[in-house]
Each structure stands twice: as structure tokens, then as C-alpha cells.
C-alpha positions in Angstrom: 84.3 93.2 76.8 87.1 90.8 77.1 90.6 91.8 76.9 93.2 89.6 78.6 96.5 91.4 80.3 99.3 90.9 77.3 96.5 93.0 75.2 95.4 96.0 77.6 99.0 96.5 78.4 99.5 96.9 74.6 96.6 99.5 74.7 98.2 101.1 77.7 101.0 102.4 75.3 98.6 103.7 72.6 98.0 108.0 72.9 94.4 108.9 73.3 92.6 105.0 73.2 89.7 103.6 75.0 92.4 102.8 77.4 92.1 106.3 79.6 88.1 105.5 78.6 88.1 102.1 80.0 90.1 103.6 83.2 87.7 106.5 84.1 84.6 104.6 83.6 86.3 101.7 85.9 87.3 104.4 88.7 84.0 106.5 88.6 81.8 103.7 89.1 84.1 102.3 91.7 84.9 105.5 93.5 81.4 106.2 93.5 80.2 103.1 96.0 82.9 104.6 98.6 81.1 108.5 98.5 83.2 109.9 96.2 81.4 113.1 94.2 83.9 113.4 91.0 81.9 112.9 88.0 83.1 111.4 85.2 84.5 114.8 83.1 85.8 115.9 86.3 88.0 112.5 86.6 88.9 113.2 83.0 90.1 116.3 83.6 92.4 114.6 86.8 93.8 112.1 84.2 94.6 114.5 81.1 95.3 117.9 82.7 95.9 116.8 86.4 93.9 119.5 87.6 90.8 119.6 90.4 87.4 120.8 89.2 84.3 120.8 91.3 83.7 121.0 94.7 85.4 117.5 96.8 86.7 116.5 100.2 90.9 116.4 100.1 90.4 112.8 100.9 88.3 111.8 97.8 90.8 114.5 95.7 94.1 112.3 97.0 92.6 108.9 96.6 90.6 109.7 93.8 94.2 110.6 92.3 95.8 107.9 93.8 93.9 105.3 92.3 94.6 106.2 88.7 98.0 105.4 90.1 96.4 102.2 91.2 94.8 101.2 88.0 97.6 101.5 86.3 99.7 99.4 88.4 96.6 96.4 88.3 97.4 96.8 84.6 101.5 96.3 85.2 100.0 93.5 87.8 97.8 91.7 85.2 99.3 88.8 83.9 101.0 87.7 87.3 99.6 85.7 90.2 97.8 87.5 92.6 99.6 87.6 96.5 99.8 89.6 99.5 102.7 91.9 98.4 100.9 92.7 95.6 98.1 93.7 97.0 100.0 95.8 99.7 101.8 97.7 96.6 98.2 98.7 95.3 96.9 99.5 99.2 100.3 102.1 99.4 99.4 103.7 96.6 96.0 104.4 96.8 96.4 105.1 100.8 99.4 107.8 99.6 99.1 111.1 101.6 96.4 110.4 103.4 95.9 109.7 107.5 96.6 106.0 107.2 100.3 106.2 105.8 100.9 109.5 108.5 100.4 106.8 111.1 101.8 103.4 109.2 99.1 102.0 108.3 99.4 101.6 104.7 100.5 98.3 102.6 100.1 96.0 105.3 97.0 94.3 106.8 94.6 96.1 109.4 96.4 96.4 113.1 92.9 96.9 114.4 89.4 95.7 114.6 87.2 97.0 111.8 83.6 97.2 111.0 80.8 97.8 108.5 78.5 100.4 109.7 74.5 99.3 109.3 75.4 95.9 108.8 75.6 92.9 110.9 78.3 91.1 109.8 81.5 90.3 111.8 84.9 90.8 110.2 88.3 88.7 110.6 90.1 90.1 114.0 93.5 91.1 112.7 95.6 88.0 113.6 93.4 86.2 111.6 93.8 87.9 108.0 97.3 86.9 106.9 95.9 83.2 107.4 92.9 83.7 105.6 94.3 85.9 103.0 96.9 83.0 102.6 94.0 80.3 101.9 91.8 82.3 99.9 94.9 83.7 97.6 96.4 80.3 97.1 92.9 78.4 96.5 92.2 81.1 93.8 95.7 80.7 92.3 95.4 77.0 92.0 92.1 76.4 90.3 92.6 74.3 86.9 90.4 76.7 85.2 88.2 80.2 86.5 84.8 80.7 86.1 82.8 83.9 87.1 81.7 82.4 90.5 85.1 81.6 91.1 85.5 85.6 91.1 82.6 86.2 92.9 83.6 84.0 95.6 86.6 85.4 96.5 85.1 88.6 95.9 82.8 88.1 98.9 85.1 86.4 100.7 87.7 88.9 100.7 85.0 91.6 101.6 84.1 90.0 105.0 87.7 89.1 105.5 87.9 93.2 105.3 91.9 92.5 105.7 92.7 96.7 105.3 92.0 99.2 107.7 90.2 101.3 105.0 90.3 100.9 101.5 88.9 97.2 101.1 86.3 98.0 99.0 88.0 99.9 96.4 90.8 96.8 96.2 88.4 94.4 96.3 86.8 96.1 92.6 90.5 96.3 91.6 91.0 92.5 92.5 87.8 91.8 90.1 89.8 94.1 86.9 92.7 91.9 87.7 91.2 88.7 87.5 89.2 89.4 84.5 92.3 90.4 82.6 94.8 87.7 84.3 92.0 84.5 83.0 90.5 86.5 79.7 86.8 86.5 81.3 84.3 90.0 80.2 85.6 93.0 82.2 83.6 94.1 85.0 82.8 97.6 86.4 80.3 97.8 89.2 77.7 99.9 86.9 75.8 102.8 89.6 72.7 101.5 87.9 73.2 98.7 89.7 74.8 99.8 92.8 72.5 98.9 95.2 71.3 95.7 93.6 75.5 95.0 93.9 75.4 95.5 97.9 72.4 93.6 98.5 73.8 90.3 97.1 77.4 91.0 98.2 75.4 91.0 101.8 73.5 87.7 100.5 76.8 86.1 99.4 78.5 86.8 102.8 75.9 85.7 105.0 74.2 82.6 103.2 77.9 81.6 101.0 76.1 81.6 97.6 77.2 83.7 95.4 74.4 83.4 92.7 72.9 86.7 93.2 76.3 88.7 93.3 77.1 86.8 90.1 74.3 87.9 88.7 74.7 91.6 89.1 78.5 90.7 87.3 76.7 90.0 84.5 74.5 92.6 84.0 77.7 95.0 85.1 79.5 92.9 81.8 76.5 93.7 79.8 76.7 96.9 80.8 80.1 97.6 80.0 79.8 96.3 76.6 77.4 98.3 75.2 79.3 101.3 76.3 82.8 100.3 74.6 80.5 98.5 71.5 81.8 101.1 69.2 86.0 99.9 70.2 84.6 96.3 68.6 86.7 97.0 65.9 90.0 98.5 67.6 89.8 95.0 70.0 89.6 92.9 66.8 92.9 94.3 65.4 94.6 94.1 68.7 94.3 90.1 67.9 96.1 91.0 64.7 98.9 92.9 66.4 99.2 90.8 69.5 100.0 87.4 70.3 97.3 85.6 72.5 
């Protein structure tokens, strides 16, 4: 499903449109990969009626809440260049009320060694990020054209950066919605059906630097998405009517 940033924005402002769709199936699938338990309805129900149904930790009910916050602002975020502050902005957000802002350590980079439990792959140190984030932000920015292994590059790169104390993984997903929508390339959502299929090549990609795998699994995740929203063909089709390119 391609939809570039001028176009979803225009969606954005339209009452009861695949846009609060396009966001729930976006932040289930995503939320999911971290442990999160709220199904689909129940994120619904968050969106429309702000209210809490089913049984969930208070950390997935405040950052399950705080990233519809978050989506919204990737949406706000779409047709500019990607940098640091930016990303900082999204990390405050979805960090709001939780442990990390109580002791400052929201919308910056990580003050302390992190790691990946089960997995033997070593992360930046903390004075390394900001120059790493720099290179791989600017290097991103400054390709002539993007391609989806340009995405899935700094996808996996920005994962074993890990430059947040906690949230990386949800950011990272958002980074991929941005970049979609910022170079008009098919929407992915990390589909649960291939969740697991999606960690083992983000693993591959991090410790061999090919991508191929993990841009496979985009793919599929694009083909995926598109048979769900097949029946908004026609609403996406008028939006090139009503919407300059």
C-alpha cells in the first residue's frame, strides 16, 4: 500500500477513515514484538473511547497509549528529514509517565550500557551513539534515490546501534512508517505471522551486514498489509484526485 506523507496527512483529517485502521494495525503488530497483550479491539477501544479493557501491565497501558501519540506525530514528521531531535521528540512521547522520564532518561540517547538478552551481539557504548547516529542519519538523508534495502539497512543498523535505553525497537518500526511515507515506497507493518521470521534475519543482517533476508520479510510484511487495506483501493485512488503529488 503506498501512500506518501502530503496524502496520509490529508487522511489524518478525514472522521472515521482507514486512517485509525492503518494506525491500530501498525501499533498492534508493533507493540506486539515488545510483549505487549492488547489485542487489536482492545487498542481500538484506547483510540476511540480512551478507555482500558482486558487485563495489561501499567507499562504496556502507558506506552501502549503513548505511542498513538507517537504515530501521530511520525505522521506530522513525514515529509521532513529524519534527525536526532526528531527522533528524541518521538522517544519523549512514547517514554511519557513511565520509569525512564521519572529519572531523565527520556528524549536523549542511552547514558548507559545496554543489551539484548539471548543474543550475542554487542551494542554501541554510549559515547559512541551520537557519532554513529550522526553517520547513519546523514548517509540515509543523502542518498539520490531510496530503495527498500536502503531501509533495511538502516533498519538493522540502527538496531545494533540500540542508541535508547529502552524503546529502540518500537522507534526503530516507527522509523520504517516514516521512511515509507517520506520516499512513497509500500507501507510496512511487521505482520506477527512473520514475527519470528522478522528477528531471525534482523539477527542475520546485524551479524553478516546483508540485509537480503530482512528485506525479504519487508516484502511479504508489504504483501501482507495490502491485502488487508485491498478494499481502501478505491478511497487511495481518489486521494490522487484531491491531492497534489
Amino acid at each position: 500500500m503506498k501512500i506518501n506523507g502530503k496524502k496520509i496527512k490529508y487522511l489524518s483529517k478525514i472522521t472515521n477513515s482507514m486512517y485509525e485502521e492503518l494506525k491500530v494495525e501498525f501499533l498492534y503488530h508493533s507493540n506486539h514484538l515488545e510483549g505487549s497483550t492488547f489485542s487489536k479491539e482492545e487498542i481500538d477501544k484506547l483510540l476511540v473511547e480512551k478507555k482500558v479493557e482486558g487485563n495489561h501491565s501499567l507499562d504496556d497501558v502507558i506506552e501502549t497509549r503513548n505511542s498513538l501519540e507517537v504515530f501521530d506525530e511520525v505522521i506530522k514528521d513525514s515529509e521532513d528529514k529524519l534527525d536526532k531531535f526528531m527522533l528524541f521528540n518521538w522517544h519523549r512521547i512514547l517514554k511519557k509517565g513511565t520509569v525512564d522520564e521519572e529519572i531523565n532518561n527520556t528524549g536523549k540517547w542511552k547514558q548507559y550500557e545496554n543489551k539484548l538478552r539471548g543474543i550475542d551481539l554487542k551494542l554501541a557504548f554510549p559515547s559512541e551513539v551520537d557519532n554513529l547516529m550522526y553517520n547513519l542519519i546523514e548517509d540515509f538523508n543523502n542518498l539520490s534515490s531510496v530503495q527498500l534495502k536502503d531501509i533495511a539497512d538502516f533498519h538493522y543498523k540502527f538496531e545494533m546501534i540500540h542508541p535508547f535505553q529502552d524503546g529502540n525497537g518500537r522507534i526503530g518500526r516507527f522509523i520504517i512508517l516514516k521512511q515509507c511515507l517520506e520516499k512513497n515506497i509500500d507501507l510496512i507493518a511487521i505482520d506477527n505471522q512473520y514475527s519470528e521470521e522478522y528477528k531471525k534475519a534482523l539477527y542475520i543482517a546485524q551479524k553478516t551486514n546483508d540485509s537480503t533476508e530482512l528485506v525479504n520479510i519487508f516484502i511479504k510484511c508489504q504483501d501482507r498489509l495490502n491485502e488487508k487495506f485491498a478494499e481502501y483501493e478505491s478511497l487511495l485512488n481518489k486521494l490522487d484526485k484531491n491531492v497534489d503529488n
